[in-house]
C-alpha positions as CSV (number, residue, x, y, z in Angstrom):
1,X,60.6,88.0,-105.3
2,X,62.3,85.3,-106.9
3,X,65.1,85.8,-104.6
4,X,62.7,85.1,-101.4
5,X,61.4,82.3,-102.9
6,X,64.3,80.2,-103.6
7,X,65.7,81.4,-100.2
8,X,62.8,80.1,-98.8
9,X,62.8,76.5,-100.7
10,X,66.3,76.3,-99.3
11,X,65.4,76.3,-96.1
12,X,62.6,74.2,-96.3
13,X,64.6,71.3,-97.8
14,X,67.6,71.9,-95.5
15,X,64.7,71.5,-92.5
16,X,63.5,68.8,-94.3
17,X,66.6,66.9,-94.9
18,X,65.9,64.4,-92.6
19,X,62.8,63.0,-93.7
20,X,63.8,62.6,-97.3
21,X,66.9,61.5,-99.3
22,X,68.9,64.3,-100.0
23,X,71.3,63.5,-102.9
24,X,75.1,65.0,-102.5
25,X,75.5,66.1,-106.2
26,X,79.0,68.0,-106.7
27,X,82.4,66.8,-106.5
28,X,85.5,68.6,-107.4
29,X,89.5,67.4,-107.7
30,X,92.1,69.5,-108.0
31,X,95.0,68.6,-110.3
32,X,98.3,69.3,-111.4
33,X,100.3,68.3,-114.9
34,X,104.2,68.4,-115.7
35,X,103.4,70.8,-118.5
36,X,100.9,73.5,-119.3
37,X,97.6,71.9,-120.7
38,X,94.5,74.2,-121.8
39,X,91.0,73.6,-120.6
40,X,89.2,72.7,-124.0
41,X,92.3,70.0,-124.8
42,X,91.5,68.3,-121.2
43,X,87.8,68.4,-121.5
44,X,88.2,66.8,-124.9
45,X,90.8,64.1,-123.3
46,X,88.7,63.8,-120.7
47,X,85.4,62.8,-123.4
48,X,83.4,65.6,-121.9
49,X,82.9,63.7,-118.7
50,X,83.2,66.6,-116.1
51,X,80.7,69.1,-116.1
52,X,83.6,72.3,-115.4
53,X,87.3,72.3,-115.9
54,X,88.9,75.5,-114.6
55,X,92.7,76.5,-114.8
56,X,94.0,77.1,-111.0
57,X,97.5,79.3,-111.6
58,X,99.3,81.1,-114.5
59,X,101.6,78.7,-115.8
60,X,98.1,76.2,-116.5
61,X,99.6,73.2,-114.9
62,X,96.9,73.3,-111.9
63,X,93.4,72.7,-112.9
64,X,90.1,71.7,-111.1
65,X,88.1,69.5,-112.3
66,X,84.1,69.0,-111.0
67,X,81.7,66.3,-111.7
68,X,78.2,65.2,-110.7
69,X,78.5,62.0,-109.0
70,X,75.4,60.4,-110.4
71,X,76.1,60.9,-113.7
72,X,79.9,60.3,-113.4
73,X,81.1,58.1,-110.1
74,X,84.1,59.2,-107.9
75,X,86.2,56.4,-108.7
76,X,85.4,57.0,-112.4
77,X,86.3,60.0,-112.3
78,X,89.6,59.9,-110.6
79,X,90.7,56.8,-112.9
80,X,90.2,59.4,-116.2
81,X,91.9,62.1,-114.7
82,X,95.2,59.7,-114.0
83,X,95.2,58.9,-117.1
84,X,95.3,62.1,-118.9
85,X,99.3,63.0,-120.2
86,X,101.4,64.2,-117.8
87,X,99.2,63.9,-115.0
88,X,101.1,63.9,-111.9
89,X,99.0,64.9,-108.9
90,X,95.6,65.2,-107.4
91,X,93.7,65.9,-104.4
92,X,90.3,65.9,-103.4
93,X,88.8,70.1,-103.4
94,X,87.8,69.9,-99.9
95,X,86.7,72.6,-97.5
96,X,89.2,75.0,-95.4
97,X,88.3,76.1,-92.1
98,X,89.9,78.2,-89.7
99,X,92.7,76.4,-88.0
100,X,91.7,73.4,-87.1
101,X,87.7,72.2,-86.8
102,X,86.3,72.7,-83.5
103,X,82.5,73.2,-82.3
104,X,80.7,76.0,-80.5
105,X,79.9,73.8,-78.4
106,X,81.0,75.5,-74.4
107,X,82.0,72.0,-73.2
108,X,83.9,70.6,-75.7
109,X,87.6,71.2,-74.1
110,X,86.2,68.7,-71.5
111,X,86.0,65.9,-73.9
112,X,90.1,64.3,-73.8
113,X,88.3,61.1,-75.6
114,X,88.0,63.0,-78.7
115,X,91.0,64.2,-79.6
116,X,92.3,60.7,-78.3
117,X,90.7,58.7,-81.0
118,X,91.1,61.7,-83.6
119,X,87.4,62.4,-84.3
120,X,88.2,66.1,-84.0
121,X,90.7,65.6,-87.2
122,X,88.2,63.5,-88.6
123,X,85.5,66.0,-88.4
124,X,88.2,67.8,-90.9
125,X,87.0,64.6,-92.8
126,X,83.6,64.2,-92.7
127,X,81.2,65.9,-89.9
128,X,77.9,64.5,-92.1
129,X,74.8,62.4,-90.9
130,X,73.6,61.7,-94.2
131,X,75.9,59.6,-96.9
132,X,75.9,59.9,-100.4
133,X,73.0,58.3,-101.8
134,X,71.1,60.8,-99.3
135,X,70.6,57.6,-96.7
136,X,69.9,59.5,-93.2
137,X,72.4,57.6,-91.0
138,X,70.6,55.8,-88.1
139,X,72.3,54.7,-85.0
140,X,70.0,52.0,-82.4
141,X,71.3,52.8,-78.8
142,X,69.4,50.4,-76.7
143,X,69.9,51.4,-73.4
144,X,67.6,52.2,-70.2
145,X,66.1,55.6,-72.3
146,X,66.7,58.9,-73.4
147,X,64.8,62.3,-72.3
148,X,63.3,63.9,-75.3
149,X,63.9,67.5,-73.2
150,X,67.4,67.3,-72.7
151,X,68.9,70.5,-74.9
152,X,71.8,68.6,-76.5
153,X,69.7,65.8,-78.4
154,X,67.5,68.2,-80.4
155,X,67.4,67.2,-83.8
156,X,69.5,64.1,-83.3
157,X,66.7,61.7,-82.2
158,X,65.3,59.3,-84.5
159,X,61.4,60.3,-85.2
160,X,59.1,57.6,-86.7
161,X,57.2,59.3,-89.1
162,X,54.9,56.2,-90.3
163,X,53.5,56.3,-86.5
164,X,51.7,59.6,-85.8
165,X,52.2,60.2,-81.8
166,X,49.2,59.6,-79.2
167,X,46.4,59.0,-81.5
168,X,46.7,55.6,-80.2
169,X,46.8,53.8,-83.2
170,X,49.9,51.6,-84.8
171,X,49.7,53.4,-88.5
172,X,52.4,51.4,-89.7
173,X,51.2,48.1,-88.3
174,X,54.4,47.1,-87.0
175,X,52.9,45.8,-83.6
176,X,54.4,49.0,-81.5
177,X,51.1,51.2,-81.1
178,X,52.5,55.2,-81.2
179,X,56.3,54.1,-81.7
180,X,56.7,57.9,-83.2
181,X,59.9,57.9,-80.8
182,X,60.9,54.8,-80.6
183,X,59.8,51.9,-78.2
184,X,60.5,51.2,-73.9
185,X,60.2,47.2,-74.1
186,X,60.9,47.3,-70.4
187,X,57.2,49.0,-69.9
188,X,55.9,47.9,-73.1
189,X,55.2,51.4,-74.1
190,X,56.3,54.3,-76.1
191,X,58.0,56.1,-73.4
192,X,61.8,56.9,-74.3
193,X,62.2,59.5,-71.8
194,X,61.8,56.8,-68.9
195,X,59.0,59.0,-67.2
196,X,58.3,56.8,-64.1
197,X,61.9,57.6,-63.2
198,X,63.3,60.6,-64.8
199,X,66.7,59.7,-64.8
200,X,68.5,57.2,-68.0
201,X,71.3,57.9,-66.2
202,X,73.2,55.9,-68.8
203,X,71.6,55.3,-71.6
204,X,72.2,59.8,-71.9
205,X,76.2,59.2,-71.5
206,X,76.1,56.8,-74.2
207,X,74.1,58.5,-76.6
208,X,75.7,61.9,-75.9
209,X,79.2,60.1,-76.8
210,X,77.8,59.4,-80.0
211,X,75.1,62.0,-81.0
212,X,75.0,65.2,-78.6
213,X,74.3,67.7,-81.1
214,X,77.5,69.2,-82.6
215,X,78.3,72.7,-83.4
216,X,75.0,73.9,-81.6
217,X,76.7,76.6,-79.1
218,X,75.0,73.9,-76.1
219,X,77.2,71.6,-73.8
220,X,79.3,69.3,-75.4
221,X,79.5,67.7,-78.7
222,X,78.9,63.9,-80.1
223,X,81.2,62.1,-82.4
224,X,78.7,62.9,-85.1
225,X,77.5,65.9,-85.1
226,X,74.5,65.1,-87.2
227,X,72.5,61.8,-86.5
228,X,70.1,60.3,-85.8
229,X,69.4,58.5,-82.4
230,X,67.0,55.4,-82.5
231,X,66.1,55.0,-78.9
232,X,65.1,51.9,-77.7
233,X,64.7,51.1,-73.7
234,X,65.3,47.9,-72.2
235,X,66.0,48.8,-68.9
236,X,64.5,51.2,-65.9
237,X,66.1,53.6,-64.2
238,X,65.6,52.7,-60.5
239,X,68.0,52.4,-58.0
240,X,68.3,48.2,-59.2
241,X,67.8,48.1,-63.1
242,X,67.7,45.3,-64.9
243,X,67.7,44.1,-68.3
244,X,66.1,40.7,-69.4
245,X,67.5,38.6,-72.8
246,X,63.5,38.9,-74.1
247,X,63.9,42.3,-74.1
248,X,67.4,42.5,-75.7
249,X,66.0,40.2,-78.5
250,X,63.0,42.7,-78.8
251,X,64.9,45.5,-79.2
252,X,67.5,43.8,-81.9
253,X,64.6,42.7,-84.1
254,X,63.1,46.4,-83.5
255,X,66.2,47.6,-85.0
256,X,65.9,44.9,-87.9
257,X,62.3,45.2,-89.1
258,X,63.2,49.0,-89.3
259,X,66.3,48.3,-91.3
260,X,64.8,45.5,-93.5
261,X,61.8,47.6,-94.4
262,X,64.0,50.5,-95.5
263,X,66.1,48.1,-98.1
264,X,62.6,46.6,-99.1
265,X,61.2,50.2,-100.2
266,X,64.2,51.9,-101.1
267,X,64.5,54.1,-98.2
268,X,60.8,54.9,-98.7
269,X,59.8,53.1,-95.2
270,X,61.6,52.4,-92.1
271,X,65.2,53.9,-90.6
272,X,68.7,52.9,-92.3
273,X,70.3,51.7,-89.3
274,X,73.8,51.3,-89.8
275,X,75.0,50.0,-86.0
276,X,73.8,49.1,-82.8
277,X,75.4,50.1,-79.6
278,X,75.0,47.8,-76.6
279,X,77.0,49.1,-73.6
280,X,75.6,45.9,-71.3
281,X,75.9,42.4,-71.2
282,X,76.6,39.3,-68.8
283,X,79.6,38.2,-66.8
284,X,80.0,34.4,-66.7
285,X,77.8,33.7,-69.8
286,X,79.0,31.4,-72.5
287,X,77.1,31.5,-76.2
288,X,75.9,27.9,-75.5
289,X,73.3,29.5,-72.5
290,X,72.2,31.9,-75.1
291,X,72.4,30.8,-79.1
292,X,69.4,32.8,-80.3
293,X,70.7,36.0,-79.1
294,X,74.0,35.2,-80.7
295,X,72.5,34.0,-84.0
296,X,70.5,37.1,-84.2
297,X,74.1,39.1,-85.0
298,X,74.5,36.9,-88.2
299,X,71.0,38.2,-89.3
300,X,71.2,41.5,-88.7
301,X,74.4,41.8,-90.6
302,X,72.9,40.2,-93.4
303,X,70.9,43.2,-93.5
304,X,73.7,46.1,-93.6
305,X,74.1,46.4,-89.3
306,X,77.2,46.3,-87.5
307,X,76.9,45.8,-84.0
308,X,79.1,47.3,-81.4
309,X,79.4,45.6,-77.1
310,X,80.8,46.2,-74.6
311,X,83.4,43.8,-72.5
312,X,83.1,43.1,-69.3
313,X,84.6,45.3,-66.8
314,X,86.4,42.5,-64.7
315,X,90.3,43.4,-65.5
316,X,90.7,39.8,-64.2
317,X,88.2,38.3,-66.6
318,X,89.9,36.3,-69.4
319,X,86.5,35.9,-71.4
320,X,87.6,32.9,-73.3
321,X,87.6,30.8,-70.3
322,X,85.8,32.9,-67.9
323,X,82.9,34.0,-70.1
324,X,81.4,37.1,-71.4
325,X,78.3,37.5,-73.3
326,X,77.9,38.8,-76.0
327,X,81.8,38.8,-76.2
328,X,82.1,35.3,-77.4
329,X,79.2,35.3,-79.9
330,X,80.9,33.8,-82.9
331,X,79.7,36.9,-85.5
332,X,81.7,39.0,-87.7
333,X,79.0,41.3,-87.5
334,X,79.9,41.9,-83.9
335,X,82.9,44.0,-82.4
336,X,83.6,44.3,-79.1
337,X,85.5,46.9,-77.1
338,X,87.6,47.1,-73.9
339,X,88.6,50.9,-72.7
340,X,91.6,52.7,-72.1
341,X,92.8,55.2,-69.6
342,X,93.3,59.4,-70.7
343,X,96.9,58.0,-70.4
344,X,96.5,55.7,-73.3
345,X,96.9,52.4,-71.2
346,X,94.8,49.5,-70.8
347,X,91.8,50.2,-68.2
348,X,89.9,47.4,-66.1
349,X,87.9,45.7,-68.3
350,X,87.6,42.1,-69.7
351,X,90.9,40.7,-72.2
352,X,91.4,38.1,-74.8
353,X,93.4,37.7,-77.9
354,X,90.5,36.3,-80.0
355,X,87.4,37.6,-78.7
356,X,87.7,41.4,-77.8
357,X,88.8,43.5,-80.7
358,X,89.9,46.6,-80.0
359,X,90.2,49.1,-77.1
360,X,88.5,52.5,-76.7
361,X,88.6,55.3,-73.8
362,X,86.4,54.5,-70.8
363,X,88.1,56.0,-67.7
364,X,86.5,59.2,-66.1
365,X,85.0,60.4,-69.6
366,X,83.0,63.4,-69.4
367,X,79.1,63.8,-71.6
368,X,75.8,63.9,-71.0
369,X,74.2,63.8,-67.8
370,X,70.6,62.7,-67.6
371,X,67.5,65.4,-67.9
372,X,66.1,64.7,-64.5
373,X,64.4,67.8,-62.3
374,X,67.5,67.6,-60.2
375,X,70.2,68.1,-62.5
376,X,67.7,70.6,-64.6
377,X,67.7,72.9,-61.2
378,X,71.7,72.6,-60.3
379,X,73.2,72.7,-64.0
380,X,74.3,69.5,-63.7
381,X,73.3,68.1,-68.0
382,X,76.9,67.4,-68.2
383,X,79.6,66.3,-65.7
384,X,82.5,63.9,-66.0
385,X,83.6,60.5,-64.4
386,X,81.7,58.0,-66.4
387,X,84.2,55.1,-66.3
388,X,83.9,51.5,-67.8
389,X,83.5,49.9,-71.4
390,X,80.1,51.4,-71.5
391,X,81.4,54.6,-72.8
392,X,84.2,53.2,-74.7
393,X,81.5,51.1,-76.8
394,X,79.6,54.3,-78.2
395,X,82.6,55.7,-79.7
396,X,82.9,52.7,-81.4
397,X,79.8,53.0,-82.8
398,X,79.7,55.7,-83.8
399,X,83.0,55.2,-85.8
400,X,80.7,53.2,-87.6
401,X,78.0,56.0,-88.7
402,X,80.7,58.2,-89.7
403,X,82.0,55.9,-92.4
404,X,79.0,55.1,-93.3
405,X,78.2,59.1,-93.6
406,X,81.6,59.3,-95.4
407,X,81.6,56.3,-97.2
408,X,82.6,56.7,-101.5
409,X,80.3,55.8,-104.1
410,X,82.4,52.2,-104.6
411,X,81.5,51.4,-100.9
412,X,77.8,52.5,-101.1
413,X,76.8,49.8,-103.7
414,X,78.7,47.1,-102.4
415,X,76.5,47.7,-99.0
416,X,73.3,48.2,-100.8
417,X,74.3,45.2,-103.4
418,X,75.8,43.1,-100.8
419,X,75.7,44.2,-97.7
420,X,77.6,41.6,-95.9
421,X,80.3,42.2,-98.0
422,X,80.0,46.0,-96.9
423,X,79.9,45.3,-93.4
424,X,82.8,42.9,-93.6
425,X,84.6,46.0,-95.5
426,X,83.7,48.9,-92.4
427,X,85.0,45.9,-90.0
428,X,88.3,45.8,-91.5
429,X,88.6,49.5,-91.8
430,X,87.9,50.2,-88.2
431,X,90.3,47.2,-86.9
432,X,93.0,48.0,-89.0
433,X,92.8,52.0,-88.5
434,X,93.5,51.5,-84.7
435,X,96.7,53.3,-83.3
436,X,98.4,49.9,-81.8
437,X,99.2,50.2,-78.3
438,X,102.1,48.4,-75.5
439,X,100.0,48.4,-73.1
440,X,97.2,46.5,-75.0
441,X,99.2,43.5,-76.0
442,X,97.7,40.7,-75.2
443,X,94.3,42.5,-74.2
444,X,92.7,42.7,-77.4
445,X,93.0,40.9,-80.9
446,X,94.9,44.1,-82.5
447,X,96.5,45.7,-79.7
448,X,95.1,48.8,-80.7
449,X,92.8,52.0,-79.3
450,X,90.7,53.1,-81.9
451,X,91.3,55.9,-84.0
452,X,88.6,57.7,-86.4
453,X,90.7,59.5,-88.8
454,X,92.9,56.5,-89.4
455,X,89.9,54.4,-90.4
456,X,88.9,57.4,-92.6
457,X,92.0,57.3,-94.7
458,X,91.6,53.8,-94.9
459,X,88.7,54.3,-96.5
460,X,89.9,56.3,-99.1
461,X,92.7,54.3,-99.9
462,X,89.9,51.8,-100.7
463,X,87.9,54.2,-103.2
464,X,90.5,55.3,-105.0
465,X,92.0,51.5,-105.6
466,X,95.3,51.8,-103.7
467,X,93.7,48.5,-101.7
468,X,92.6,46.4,-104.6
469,X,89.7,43.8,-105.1
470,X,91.6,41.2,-103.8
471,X,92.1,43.2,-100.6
472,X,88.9,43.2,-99.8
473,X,88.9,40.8,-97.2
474,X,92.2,40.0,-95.7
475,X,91.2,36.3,-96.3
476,X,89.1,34.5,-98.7
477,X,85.7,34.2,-97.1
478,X,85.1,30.9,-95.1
479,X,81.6,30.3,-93.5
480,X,81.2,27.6,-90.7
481,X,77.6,26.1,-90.8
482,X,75.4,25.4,-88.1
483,X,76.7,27.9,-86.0
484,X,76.0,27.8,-83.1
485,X,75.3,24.1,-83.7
486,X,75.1,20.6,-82.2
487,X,78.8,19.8,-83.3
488,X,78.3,18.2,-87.6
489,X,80.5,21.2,-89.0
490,X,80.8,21.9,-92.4
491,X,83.1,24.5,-94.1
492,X,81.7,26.6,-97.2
493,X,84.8,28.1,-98.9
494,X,85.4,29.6,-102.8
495,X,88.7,28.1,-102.2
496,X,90.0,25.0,-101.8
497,X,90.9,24.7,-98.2
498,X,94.4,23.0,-97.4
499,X,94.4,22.5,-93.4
500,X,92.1,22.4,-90.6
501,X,93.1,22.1,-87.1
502,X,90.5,22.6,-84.2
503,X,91.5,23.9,-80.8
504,X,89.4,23.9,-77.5
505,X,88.9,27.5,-75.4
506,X,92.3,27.1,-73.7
507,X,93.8,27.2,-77.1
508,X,94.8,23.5,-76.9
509,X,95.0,21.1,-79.9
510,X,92.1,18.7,-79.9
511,X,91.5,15.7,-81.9
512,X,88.5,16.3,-83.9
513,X,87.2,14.2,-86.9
514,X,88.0,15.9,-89.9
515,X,86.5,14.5,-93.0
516,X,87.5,17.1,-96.4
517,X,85.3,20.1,-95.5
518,X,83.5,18.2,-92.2
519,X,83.9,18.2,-89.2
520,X,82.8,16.2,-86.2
521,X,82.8,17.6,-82.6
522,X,79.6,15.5,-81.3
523,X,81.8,13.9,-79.3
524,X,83.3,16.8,-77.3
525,X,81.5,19.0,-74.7
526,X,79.5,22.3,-75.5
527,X,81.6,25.2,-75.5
528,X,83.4,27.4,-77.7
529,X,85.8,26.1,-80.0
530,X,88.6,27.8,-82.8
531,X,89.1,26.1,-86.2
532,X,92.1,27.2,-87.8
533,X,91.3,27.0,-91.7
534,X,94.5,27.4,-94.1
535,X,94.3,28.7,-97.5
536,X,97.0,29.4,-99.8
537,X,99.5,30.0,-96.9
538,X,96.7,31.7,-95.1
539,X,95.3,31.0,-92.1
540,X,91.9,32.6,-90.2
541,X,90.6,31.7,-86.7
542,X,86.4,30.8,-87.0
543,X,85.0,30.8,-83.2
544,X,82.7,28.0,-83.1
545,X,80.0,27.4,-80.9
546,X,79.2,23.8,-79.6
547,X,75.6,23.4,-77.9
C-alpha cells in the first residue's frame, strides 16, 4: 500500500510540474586521483560537504562524488573537489543513452535545421523546460495565433492559471478578461486559436520550431522539447493580415507584466518569460519613426527578457542605410537574425555588420502546419517549405530557453540578482557559440550560423570558472543616455573612458561636440548614429538613435 501511494504522489507531482517550482536536487561528479584515496579520507578532506562518496574501480583512484545543490552549489562543489591532493580529473555524471539522442517523434528525419545548429547534440545536453531553481521556462511567440487542437502543442502551451476560462471575469485583474490562454490583441479577445479563420498559418511554424512537443511519438519535434508557449496574437489570418505597432506594444507589455509579477512574488504569480520571438517587422523603418517600440527592449531586459527578430528578407537591403525595424533598435536586449540555406550559405534576407547578429536556417524548413479543417482532413499538420527569417528567428529563441533551462546555479542568481547582467551573459554565449561561416562575411556582425551545443559549452566553461569575472562582458559596461534621444548624450561608464569618436549610418567620421563624457549631436539630423567608446585599448560600438 505504501508502494501505491508514493507511486501515486509521483505522478501527481510529475503532472503537476508545471504549475509549481519543482526543485532539481541531486548532482553527481565523477573523479579521478593519481593515487588510491579511500572514501572516509575524501569525505573528511572534503569537510563532509557531499552527501555520498563512492569508489568507481579497483585500484580506488575513480570516485563519484554527489551533492544537493541547495545545500552545497555546483561551483562550490567543483572548486573542493580540485582541490583535494592529487586530483587530476572530473566530469560531470551525466546520463547515457543509446547512441545518440533522438525523439519518437515520426517526422523528425525531416527536420535538416536541427542537426544544423546541433540541438540534437544539445539535447545530449539539456532536453529540460524547467531550470534549476524549478522556474518553468516561458517563451512569448507573438504571432497571428496558435490552435489549441493541433496534436503537437499539447502540454507545451502556456496556461494562465490566475484567469479561470469563460466565467467571464478577469480573476487576476490584469485588464485581459478570461486570458487563461493567453490574449488575441488583434480581436481584443481571448481567442488564441484564431477561430474566425482557422488557419495561423505562421504563427504554428514558428512555434513548432521552438516548442512542438518532443519525444511524444506525434509529427516532429521543437527545439525544446518541454516548454511552455505563451501565445499572444497580433495578427489575423486572412488572405491580407496585418499587424499594427499598438498591437505589437500590447503584446510586449503583455509579456512584461507577466514577467515582472513573477519576480515581484517569487514565481508565485505570473509566467517567467525568458525571450520573445518576433518573426515580423517593417522594411524601410528607421528607430526615429518608432522610439517607444524601441525603448520598450531596454525595459523588458531590465526584467530578465531577451528578445529575438527577424531581418528583413530583402537580400538587397543593407538595413543601416536602407532601414529595418526592429533591426536598428539600439538594445542589447535585442538579437536579430538573418537565415541560411540547408547548404550552410547565406540566404536572402537583410545584412549589416553592426545591426544583424547572427544567421540561422530559413530556406525550405519543414514544422508545423496550421490546425485548420483542411489540413485536419488531408494529413497535411506538417509539411515543408517554410522559407525566410521568420523561421530562422524561433530557433534563436529558443536557443535562449534552453540555456536558460540549462543554466548552473552561478548563472541563476546573477539573473534573479541582476538580471541585466544575466541577459548580457546568455547574449554573449549565444554570439560567440556560433559556427563562423565564408559565406556570411560581411552579412552579419559575427559571421556566424548559430549553433546550440556550442553555446552550451560555453556555458559551462562559465560555471566552472574557466571564463573568469572579468570575462563577463567582453567590455566594461558603457550606457548611452537618452536613448533614443533628442541628440545631449552622455556616457555612464565604471571606467574612465579614453576616446570617443562618432560616426554617421554610412560609417563616416563626423564632427560631433565632445565635451569629457558629453556629447552634442543637436546639430545633426535624426537618424542612427555609432559612437566608438575606447577603454583600456578597448573599443565597443553603441548604436545611437537621434530623434
Amino acid at each position: 500500500m505504501k508502494r501505491f501511494k508514493v507511486l501515486f504522489l509521483f505522478f501527481v507531482l510529475v503532472l503537476n510540474a508545471h504549475a509549481m517550482k519543482m526543485p532539481v536536487h541531486a548532482k553527481s561528479y565523477i573523479v579521478q586521483f593519481s593515487s588510491s584515496k579511500s572514501v572516509d579520507v575524501l569525505s573528511e578532506l572534503a569537510a563532509f560537504k557531499f552527501s555520498k562518496i563512492e569508489v568507481l574501480n579497483q585500484e580506488k583512484t575513480l570516485f563519484l562524488f554527489s551533492f544537493n545543490v541547495f545545500s552545497l552549489p555546483e561551483y562550490q562543489a567543483v572548486t573542493v573537489i580540485r582541490n583535494l591532493p592529487q586530483y587530476v580529473l572530473h566530469q560531470e555524471n551525466a546520463q547515457v543513452y543509446l547512441r545518440t539522442t533522438t525523439t519518437n517523434d515520426p517526422l523528425l528525419n525531416n527536420q535538416w535545421h536541427l542537426p544544423m545548429i546541433k540541438a540534437t547534440e544539445a539535447w545530449d545536453i539539456s532536453r529540460r523546460g524547467v531550470n534549476g531553481n524549478g522556474d518553468t521556462i516561458v517563451i512569448a511567440v507573438i504571432d497571428d495565433g496558435l490552435h489549441l487542437k493541433h496534436p503537437d502543442f499539447q502540454g507545451n502551451i502556456w496556461i494562465n492559471y490566475a484567469d479561470s476560462l469563460g466565467n467571464g471575469i478577469d480573476d487576476d485583474g490584469n485588464g485581459f478578461i478570461d486570458d487563461h490562454y493567453g490574449w488575441n490583441f488583434m480581436n481584443n479577445n481571448s481567442d488564441i486559436s484564431d477561430s474566425l479563420y482557422y488557419n495561423a498559418g505562421h504563427g504554428t511554424p514558428v512555434s513548432g520550431i521552438i516548442g512542438a512537443r518532443g519525444n511524444n511519438s506525434v509529427g516532429i519535434s521543437g527545439i525544446m522539447w518541454h516548454v511552455k508557449l505563451m501565445i499572444i496574437d497580433v495578427s489575423d489570418s486572412s488572405m491580407n493580415p496585418a499587424i499594427f505597432q499598438s498591437d505589437v506594444l500590447k503584446a510586449y507589455n503583455y509579456a512584461l507584466h507577466q514577467r515582472k509579477l513573477y519576480n515581484s512574488s517569487n514565481g508565485k504569480k505570473g509566467a517567467y518569460v525568458v525571450a520573445t520571438n518576433a518573426s515580423w517587422g517593417v522594411d524601410g523603418w528607421y528607430p526615429h519613426q518608432a522610439p517607444l517600440w524601441c525603448g520598450l527592449y531596454d525595459t523588458l531586459g531590465k526584467y530578465g527578457i531577451l528578445n529575438v527578430s527577424a531581418v528583413s528578407n530583402n537580400q538587397d537591403n543593407q538595413v543601416d542605410t536602407d532601414g529595418d525595424m526592429p533591426t536598428l533598435c539600439p538594445s542589447k536586449y535585442l538579437i536579430t537574425v538573418g537565415s541560411t540555406t540547408p547548404g550552410d550559405n547565406y540566404f536572402s534576407s537583410g545584412y549589416s555588420t553592426i545591426s544583424v547578429d547572427l544567421s540561422a536556417p530559413g530556406a525550405n524548413v519543414y514544422s508545423t502546419n496550421a490546425y485548420t479543417k483542411s489540413n485536419v482532413l488531408n494529413n497535411l499538420l506538417y509539411r515543408n517549405g517554410f522559407s525566410g527569417t521568420s523561421f530562422a528567428t524561433p530557433m534563436v529563441t529558443a536557443a535562449i530557453g534552453v540555456l536558460n533551462a540549462y543554466a548552473c546555479p552561478r548563472i541563476l542568481d546573477t539573473m534573479k540578482a541582476n538580471p541585466i547582467k544575466g541577459n548580457i551573459l546568455l547574449r554573449r554565449f549565444i554570439l560567440e557559440g556560433v559556427d563562423v561561416l565564408p559565406g556570411l562575411a560581411g552579412k552579419n556582425v559575427t559571421s556566424g550560423r548559430l549553433n546550440i551545443k556550442k553555446s552550451l559549452e560555453l556555458m559551462d566553461q562559465y560555471c566552472f570558472g574557466y571564463l573568469g569575472i572579468e570575462a563577463e562582458t567582453a567590455f566594461p559596461n558603457v550606457f548611452v543616455f537618452p536613448n533614443p534621444g533628442n541628440g545631449m548624450i552622455e556616457l555612464s561608464s565604471e571606467s574612465i573612458i579614453d576616446k570617443v569618436l562618432v560616426f554617421d549610418a554610412m560609417g563616416k567620421q563626423i564632427e560631433a561636440d565632445i565635451q569629457g563624457n558629453l556629447i552634442d549631436l543637436s546639430a545633426y539630423a535624426q537618424g542612427v548614429y555609432f559612437i566608438q567608446v575606447e577603454i583600456e585599448g578597448k573599443m565597443e560600438m553603441i548604436k545611437y538613435l537621434k530623434l
